[in-house]
C-alpha positions as CSV (number, residue, x, y, z in Angstrom):
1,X,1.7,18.1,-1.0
2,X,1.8,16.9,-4.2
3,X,0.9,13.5,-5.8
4,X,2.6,11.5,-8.2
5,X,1.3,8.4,-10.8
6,X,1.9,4.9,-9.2
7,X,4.2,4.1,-11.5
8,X,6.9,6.4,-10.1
9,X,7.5,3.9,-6.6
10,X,10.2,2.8,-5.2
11,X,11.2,0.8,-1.4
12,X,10.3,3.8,1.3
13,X,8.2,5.7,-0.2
14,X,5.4,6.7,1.6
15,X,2.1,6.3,0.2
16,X,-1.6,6.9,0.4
17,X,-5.1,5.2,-1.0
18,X,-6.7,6.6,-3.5
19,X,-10.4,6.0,-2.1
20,X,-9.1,7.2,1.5
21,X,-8.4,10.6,2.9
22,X,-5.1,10.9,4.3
23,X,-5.7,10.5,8.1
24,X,-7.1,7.3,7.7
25,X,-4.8,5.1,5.1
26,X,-0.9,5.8,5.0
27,X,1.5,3.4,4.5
28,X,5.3,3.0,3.4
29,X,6.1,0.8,0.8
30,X,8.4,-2.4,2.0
31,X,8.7,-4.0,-1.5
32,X,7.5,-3.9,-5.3
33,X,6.2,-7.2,-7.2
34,X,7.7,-6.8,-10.6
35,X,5.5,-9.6,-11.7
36,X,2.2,-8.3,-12.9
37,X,-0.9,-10.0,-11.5
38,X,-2.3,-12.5,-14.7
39,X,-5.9,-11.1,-13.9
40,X,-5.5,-7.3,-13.7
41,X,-2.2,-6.7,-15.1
42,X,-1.0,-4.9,-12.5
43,X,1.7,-4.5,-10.3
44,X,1.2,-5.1,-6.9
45,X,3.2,-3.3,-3.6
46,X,3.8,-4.8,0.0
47,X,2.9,-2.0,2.2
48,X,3.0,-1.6,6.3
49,X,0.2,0.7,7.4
50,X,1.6,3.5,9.7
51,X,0.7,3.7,13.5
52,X,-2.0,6.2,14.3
53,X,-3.9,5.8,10.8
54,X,-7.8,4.6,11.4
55,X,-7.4,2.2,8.9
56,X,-4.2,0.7,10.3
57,X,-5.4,-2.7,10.6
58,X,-6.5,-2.2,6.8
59,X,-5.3,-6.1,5.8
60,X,-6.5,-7.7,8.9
61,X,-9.8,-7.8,8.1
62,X,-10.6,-6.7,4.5
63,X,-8.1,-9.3,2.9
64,X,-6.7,-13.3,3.4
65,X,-4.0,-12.9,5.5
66,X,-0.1,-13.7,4.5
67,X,1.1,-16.4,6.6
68,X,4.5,-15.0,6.0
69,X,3.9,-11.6,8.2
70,X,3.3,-11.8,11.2
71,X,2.0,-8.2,11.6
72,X,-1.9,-7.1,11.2
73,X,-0.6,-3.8,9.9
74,X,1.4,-5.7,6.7
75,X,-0.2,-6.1,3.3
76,X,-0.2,-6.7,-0.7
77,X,-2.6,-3.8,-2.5
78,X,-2.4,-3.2,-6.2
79,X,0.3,-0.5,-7.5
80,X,-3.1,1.6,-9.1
81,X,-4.9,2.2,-5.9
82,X,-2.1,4.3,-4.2
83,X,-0.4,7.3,-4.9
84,X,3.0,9.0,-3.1
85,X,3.3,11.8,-1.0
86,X,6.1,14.3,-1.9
87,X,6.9,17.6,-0.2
């Protein structure tokens, strides 16, 4: 499995964490924030953590929760910390 530079994204993709090994942090990508953040300069990504990760509740407790979603498992993360999957 190979792994590509963040900047390559798009909606669907499937993606993992940088600091995390694969069973524990996958998610697939739901939108892209064109915007970058005025603090890092960075692009950020709406992910939804897969079912049967360990870290599937990931945004639940680690980050302020988006009143928006209404699912643990749903979360913004910085375009730099993750990396897609390809076959």
């Amino acid at each position: 499995m190979k792994l590509f530079k963040p900047d390559k994204l798009s909606v669907g993709d499937l993606v993992r964490h940088i600091l995390y090994p694969d069973s524990e942090w996958a998610a697939l990508v739901l939108e892209i924030d064109g915007e970058p953040d005025p603090l890092t300069r960075k692009s950020k990504v709406l992910v939804c953590m897969l079912p049967g990760v360990k870290n599937k509740y990931f945004f639940k407790y680690r980050f302020r929760k988006d009143k928006r979603f209404k699912n643990d498992r749903i979360g913004w993360i910085g375009i730099n910390w993750l990396r897609k999957y390809s076959s």
